[in-house]
N, C-alpha and C positions, 0 to 999 in steps of 0.2 A: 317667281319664287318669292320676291321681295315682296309683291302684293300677297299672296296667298297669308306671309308672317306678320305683317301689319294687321290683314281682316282677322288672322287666327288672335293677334293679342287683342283685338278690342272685342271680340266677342264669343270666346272662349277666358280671357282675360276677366270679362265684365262676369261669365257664369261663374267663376272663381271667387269674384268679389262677394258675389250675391250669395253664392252659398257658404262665405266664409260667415258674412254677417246673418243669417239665418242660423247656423249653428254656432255662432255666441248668444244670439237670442234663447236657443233650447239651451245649450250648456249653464245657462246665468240662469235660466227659470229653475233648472233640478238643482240647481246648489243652494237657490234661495228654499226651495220644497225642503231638503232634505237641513237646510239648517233651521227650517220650521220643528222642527225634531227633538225639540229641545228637554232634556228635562233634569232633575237634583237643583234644580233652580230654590227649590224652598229650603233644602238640606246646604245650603249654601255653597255647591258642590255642581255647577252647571255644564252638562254636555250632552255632546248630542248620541240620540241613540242610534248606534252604528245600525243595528235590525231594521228600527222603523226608516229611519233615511235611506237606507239601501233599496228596502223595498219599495218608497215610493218614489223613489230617483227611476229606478228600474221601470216601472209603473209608467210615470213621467216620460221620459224616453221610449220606451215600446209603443207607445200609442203611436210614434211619431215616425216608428220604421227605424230606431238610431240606437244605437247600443256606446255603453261608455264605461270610462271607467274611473272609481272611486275611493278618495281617499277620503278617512274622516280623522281629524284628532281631534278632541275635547271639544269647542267650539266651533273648530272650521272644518268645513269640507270642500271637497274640490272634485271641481270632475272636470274629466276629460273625455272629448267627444272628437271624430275624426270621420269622413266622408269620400270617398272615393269620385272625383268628378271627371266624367268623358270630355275628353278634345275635341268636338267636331270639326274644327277645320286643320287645327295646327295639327292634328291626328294625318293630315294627310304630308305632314312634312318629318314625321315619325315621335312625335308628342301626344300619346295615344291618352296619357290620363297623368290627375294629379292629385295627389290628396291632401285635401285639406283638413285641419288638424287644429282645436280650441281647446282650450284649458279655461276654465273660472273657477276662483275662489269667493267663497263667503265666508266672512267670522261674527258669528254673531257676538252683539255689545249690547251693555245693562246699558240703559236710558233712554 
């Protein structure tokens, strides 16, 4: 038993890690996309457009099989993305799955 929970943390453990960092990687890409969004920049009145960010966060994310979700205020957005990972080993000591779960924010700055 004690082998089966050591082999399940190191590699059920490591699929954990690996998908955590994978979906910071996406979650950081659609919040930089969607705070590319920008506009009243000239009207001296800068924020982002909830429509266009949304749809291309959306966009962004769908290609990639991930769904998430989004907040915008004025310059920052944020999203949150979350993944369901299978246990393959520790599943057999009743740790069937786990999910993993990213938040990134971006604010965009004049300079």
């Amino acid at each position: 038993m004690a082998a089966i929970s050591l082999a399940g943390l190191a590699y059920d453990g490591g699929q954990v890690v690996s998908s955590y960092m994978g979906l910071s990687d996406v979650a950081e890409n659609a919040a930089r996309l969607g705070g590319q969004q920008i506009i009243g920049v000239r009207d001296g009145d800068p924020h982002v457009d909830i429509d266009a960010a949304t749809k291309a966060m959306k966009a962004y994310l769908s290609v990639r099989g991930i769904t998430g979700v989004f907040q915008i205020r004025g310059t920052q957005v944020q999203v949150k993305v979350s993944q369901m990972i299978s246990m393959k080993i520790l599943g057999l000591i009743g740790i069937s799955r786990r999910t993993v779960q990213v938040v990134r924010v971006v604010d965009v700055v004049d300079g």
